[in-house]
C-alpha positions as MATLAB code, in Angstrom:
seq = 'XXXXXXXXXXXXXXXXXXXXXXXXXXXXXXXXXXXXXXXXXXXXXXXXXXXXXXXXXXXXXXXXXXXXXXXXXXXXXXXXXXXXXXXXXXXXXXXXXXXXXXXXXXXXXXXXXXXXXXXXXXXXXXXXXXXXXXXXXXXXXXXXXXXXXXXXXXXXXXXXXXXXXXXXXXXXXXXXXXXXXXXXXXXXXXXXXXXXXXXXXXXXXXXXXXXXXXXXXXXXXXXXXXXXXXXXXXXXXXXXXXXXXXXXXXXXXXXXXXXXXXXXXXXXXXXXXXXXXXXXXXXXXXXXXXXXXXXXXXXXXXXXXXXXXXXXXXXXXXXXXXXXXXXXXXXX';
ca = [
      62.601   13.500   17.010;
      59.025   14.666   15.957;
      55.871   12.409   17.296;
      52.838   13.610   15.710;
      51.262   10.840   17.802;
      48.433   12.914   18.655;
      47.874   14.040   15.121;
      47.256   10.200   13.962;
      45.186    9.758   16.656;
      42.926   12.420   15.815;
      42.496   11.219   11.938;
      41.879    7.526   13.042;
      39.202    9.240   15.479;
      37.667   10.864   12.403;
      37.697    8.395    9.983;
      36.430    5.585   12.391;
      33.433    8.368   12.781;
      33.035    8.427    8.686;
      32.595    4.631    9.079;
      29.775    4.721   11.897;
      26.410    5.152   11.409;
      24.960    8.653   12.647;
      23.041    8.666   15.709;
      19.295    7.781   14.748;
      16.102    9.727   15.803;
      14.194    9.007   18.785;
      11.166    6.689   18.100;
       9.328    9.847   18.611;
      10.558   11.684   16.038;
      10.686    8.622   13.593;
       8.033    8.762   10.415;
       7.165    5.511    8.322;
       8.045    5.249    4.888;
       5.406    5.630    3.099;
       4.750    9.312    4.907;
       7.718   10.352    2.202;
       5.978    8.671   -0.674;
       3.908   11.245   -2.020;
       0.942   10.945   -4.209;
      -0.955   13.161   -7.340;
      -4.634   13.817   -6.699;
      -5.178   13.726  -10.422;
      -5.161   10.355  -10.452;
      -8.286    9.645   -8.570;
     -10.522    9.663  -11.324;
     -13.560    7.639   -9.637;
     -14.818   10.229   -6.991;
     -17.800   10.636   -5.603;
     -19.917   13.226   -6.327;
     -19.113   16.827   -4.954;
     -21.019   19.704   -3.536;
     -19.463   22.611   -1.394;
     -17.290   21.454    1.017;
     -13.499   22.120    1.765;
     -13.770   17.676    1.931;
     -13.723   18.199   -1.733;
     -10.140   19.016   -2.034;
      -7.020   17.143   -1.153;
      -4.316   18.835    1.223;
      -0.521   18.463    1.387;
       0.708   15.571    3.656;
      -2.762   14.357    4.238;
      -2.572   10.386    4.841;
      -3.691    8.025    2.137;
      -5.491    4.817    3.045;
      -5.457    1.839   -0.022;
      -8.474   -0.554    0.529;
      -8.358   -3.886   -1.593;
     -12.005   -5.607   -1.766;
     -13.401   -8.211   -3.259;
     -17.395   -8.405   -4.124;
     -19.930   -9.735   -5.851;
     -22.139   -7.691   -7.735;
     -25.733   -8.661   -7.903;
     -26.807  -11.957   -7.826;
     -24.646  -14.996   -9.244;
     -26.767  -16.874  -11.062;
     -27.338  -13.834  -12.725;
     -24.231  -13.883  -14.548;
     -22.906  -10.462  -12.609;
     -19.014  -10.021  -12.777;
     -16.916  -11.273   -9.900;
     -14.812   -8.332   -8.895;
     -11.961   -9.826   -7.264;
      -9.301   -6.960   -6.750;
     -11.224   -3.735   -5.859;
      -9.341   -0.855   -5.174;
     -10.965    2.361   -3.012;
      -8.368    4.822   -2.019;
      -9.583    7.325    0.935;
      -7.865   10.538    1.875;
      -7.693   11.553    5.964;
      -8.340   14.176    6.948;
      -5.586   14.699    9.744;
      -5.518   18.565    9.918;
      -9.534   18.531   11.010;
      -9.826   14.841   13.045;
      -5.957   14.277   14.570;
      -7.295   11.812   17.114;
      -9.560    9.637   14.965;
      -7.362    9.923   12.253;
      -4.835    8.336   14.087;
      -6.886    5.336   15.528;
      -7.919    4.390   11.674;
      -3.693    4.614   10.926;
      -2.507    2.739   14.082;
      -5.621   -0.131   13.329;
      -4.607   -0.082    9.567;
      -0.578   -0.349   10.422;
      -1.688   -3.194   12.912;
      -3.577   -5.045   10.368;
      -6.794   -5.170   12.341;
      -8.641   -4.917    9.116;
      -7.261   -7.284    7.047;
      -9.669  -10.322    6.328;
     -12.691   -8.196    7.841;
     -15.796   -8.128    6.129;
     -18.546   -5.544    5.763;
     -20.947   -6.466    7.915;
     -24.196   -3.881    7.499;
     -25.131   -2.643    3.920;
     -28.106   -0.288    3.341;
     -28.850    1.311   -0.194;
     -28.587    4.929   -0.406;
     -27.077    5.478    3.129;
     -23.944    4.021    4.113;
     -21.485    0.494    4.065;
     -20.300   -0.265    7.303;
     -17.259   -2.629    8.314;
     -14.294   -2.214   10.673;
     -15.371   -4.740   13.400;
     -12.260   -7.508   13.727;
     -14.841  -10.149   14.962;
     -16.382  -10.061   11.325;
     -14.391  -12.553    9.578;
     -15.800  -16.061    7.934;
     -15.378  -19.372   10.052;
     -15.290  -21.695    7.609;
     -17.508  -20.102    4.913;
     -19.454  -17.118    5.197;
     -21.879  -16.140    6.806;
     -20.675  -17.933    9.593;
     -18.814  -15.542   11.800;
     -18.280  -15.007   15.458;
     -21.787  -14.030   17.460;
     -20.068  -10.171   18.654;
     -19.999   -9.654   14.776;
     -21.545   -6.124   14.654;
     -20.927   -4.977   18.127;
     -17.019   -5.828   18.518;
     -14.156   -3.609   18.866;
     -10.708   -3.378   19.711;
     -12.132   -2.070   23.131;
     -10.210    1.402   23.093;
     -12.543    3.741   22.465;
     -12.226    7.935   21.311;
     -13.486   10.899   21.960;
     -16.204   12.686   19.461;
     -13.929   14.630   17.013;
     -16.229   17.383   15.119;
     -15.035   20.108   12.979;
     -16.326   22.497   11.176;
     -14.858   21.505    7.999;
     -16.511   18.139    8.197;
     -19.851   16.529    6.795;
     -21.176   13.892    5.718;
     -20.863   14.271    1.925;
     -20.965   11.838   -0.429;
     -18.240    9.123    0.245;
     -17.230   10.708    3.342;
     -15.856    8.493    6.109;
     -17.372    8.433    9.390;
     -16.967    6.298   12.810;
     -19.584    4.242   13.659;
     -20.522    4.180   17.466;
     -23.286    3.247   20.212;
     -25.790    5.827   21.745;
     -22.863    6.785   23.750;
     -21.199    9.326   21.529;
     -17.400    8.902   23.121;
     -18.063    5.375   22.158;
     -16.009    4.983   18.534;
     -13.735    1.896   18.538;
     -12.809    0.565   15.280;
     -15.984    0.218   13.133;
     -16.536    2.528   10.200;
     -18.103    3.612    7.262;
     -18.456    5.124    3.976;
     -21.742    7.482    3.446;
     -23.126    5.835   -0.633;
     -24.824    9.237   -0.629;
     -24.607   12.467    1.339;
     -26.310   11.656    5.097;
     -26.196   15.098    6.516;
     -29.052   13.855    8.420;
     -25.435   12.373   10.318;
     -24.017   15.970   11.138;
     -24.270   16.722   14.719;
     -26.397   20.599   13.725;
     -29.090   18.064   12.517;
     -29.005   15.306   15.380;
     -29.985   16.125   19.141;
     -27.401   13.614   20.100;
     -24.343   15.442   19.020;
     -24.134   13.449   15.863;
     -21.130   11.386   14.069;
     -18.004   11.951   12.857;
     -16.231   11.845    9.929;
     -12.950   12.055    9.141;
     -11.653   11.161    5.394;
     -13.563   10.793    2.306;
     -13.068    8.355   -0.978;
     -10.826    9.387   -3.824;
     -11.012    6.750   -6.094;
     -13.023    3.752   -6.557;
     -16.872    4.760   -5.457;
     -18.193    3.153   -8.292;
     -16.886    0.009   -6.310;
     -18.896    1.714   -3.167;
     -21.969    2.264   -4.646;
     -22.086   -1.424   -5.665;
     -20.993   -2.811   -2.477;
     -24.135   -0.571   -1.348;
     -26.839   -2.442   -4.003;
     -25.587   -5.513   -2.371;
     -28.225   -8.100   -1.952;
     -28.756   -8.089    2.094;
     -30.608  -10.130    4.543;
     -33.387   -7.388    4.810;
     -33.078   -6.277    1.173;
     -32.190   -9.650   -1.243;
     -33.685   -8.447   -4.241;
     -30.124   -6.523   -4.737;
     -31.834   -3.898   -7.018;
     -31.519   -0.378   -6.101;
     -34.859    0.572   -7.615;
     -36.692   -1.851   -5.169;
     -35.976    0.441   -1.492;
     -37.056   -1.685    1.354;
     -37.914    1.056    4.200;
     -37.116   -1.806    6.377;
     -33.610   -2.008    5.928;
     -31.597   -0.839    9.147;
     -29.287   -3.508    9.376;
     -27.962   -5.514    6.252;
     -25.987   -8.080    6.089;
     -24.638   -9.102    2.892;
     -26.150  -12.306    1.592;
     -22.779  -12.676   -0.837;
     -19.500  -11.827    1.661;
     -17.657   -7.934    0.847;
     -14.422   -8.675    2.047;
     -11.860   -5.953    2.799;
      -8.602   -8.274    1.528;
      -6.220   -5.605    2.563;
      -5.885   -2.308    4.378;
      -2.696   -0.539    3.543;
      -1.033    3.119    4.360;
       0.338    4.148    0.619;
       1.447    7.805    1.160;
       0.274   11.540    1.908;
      -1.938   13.462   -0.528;
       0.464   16.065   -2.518;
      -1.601   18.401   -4.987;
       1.120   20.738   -5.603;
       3.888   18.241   -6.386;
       6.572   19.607   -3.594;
       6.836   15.742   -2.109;
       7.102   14.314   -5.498;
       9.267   17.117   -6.742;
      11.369   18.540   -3.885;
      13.028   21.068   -6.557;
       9.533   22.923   -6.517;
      10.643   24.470   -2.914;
      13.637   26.206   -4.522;
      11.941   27.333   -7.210;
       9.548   28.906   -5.320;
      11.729   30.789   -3.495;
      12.166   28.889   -0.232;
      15.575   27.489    0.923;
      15.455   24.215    3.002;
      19.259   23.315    3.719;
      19.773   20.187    5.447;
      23.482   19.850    5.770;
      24.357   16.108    4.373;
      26.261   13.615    6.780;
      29.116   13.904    4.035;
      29.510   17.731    4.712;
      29.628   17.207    8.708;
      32.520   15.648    8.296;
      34.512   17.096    6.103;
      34.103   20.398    8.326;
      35.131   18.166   11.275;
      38.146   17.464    9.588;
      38.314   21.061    8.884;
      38.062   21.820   12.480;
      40.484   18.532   14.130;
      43.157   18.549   11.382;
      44.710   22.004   12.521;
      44.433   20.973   16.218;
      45.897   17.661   15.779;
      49.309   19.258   14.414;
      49.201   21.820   16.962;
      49.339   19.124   19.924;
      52.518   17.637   18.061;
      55.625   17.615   20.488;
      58.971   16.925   20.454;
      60.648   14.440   22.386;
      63.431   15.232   24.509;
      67.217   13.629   23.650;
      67.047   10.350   25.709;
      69.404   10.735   28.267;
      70.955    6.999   30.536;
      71.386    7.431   34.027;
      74.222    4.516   33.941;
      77.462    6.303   31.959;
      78.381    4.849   29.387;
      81.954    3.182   28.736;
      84.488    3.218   26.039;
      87.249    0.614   25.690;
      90.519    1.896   23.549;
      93.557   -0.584   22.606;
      96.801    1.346   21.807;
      98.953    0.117   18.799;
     102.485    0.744   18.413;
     102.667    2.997   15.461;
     105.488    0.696   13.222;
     103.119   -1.745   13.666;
     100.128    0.320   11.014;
      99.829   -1.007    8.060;
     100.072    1.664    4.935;
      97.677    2.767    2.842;
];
C-alpha cells in the first residue's frame, strides 16, 4: 500500500502559507502612506516670486506639507472677505536640511500644530507661528503667558547648506541668540530676507529648510495683517517699529497635514515611466513566491512517499474446517 502521507503534508504546509500574511517590515523600514502618494508641481500655481536659486525647483520624493488657515484680511468693519479655508502647500527640502526636516514632519504627524496660531506678523519680512502654547483660551487674544517663547523643549542643531536662502517664501526655524536653539517655531520669509543667511549675519545666521508652493497670496496677506505695533493693516503705512506683531484679528493654522512627496517627472504617479525609460525594477509579487515554492516542495513531497510493509501478526492465525460426507452434497 502507497502512503503519500508526507506528500499531503507538504501541500497543507503550502497552502496554509498562501493563507498567512507575509512577514511585515521592521518599524524601521516602514514608510507612511502618503510618502507613496505622489504629487505634480504644475499645480502650484500661487508661488512666490523667484530669483536664482536651486529652492526654485521641486525634487523627486521631496515631502509635501498642506497648511489649512483661516484669516481675516484687513479690518472687519471694513467689509474685507473672511477667508475661512486657506490652503498654503510648502515643499521640504529633505535632501539639503535631513534633521530639521524631520522635526517639522514628526511635529506635523504629532499634530503639535493643529489649533496654533501665528503669533508675530511683520510686513515685508516674515510670519511666524509654530509655538504649541499659542492657542486662544476662550477667545483670542487670550493665550497662555509662554506664547512666543514655548517649545516642545527638544531642540536641533543649525542645519545650513549651500543650496539654501532665504528667498521669497522660504521656510526658516525660528530660534534664540543661541543658534542650536530651534524647537518648533517657524516661519515663512513675505519677501526675500537674505539679511537671514548666515554669509550676512556674524552670528551664523538661520535656517531654512522648505519653501511655499502654492498659496502666497494667502502669505502675503497674513503679512498686511493689522498687528499690535502696526493696526493700520495697510502695507503702504511701514511702521519701523514693528519687531514683534501680534495679530489684532487671530491667523489660525486649522490644520497641518503630510499630503505626499514632490514628483516633477511623473515616475510616482506613473510607475510605467521607469520601464520606459529603460530601467527594470522587478519586485517579485507574493503570488509568484509561492507558486515557485510549490515548484520547489511538490517534487520533494512525492519523493519522500514510502511504501508500507505487508502487516505481518505475531499470534498465527487459525483455520477451522468441517468435513462433509460427500452423498451428503447437494447438486448443482
Amino acid at each position: 500500500m502507497v502512503r503519500r502521507s508526507h506528500a499531503a503534508l507538504t501541500m497543507t504546509v503550502v497552502f496554509l502559507l498562501a493563507l498567512m500574511p507575509l512577514p511585515m517590515a521592521s518599524a524601521e523600514d516602514e514608510q507612511p502612506l502618503w510618502r507613496s502618494v505622489g504629487l505634480d508641481p504644475a499645480e502650484w500655481t500661487d508661488r512666490p516670486s523667484t530669483e536664482e536659486s536651486p529652492m526654485m525647483d521641486s525634487y523627486s520624493g521631496n515631502a509635501v506639507v498642506r497648511m489649512e488657515l483661516s484669516y481675516l484680511e484687513g479690518h472687519p468693519f471694513l467689509n474685507y472677505e473672511r477667508v475661512e479655508e486657506a490652503v498654503v502647500i510648502v515643499e521640504l527640502f529633505e535632501q539639503w536640511a535631513p534633521i530639521t526636516t524631520n522635526n517639522m514632519i514628526d511635529h506635523v504627524e504629532s499634530g503639535l500644530y493643529d489649533g496654533v496660531f501665528f503669533h508675530r506678523v511683520i510686513d515685508d519680512f516674515v510670519t511666524q507661528a509654530g509655538d504649541p502654547t499659542c492657542k486662544a483660551l476662550v477667545t483670542y487674544p487670550l493665550t497662555s503667558p509662554e506664547c512666543g517663547s514655548g517649545g516642545t523643549g527638544e531642540t536641533i542643531p543649525l542645519e545650513l547648506n549651500e543650496n539654501l536662502s532665504h528667498v521669497d517664501g522660504a521656510l526658516g526655524m525660528a530660534r534664540s541668540a543661541e543658534p542650536d536653539s530651534a524647537d518648533s517655531q517657524w516661519y515663512i520669509a513675505e519677501t526675500e530676507a537674505h539679511n537671514l543667511d548666515p554669509e550676512n549675519r556674524d552670528d551664523e545666521g538661520y535656517a531654512t529648510f522648505g519653501i511655499v508652493r502654492d498659496g502666497m497670496t494667502h502669505i502675503r496677506a497674513i503679512a498686511r495683517s493689522p498687528t499690535s505695533d502696526d493696526p493700520s493693516g495697510n502695507e503702504n503705512f511701514d511702521n519701523p517699529a514693528s519687531s514683534a506683531g501680534r495679530p489684532v484679528y487671530e491667523v489660525t493654522i486649522v490644520s497641518m497635514q503630510m499630503v505626499g512627496v514632490a514628483d516633477p517627472d511623473g515616475t510616482i504617479r506613473n510607475p510605467q515611466l521607469n520601464a520606459q525609460s529603460g530601467g527594470w525594477d522587478f519586485t517579485p509579487s507574493p503570488g509568484l513566491v509561492l507558486v515557485l515554492a510549490l515548484i520547489v516542495l511538490l517534487p520533494l513531497s512525492f519523493s519522500w512517499a514510502r511504501v508500507d510493509e505487508p502487516m505481518m501478526h505475531d499470534t498465527p492465525l487459525l483455520m477451522e474446517a468441517e468435513l462433509v460426507p460427500v452423498d451428503e452434497i447437494d447438486d448443482p
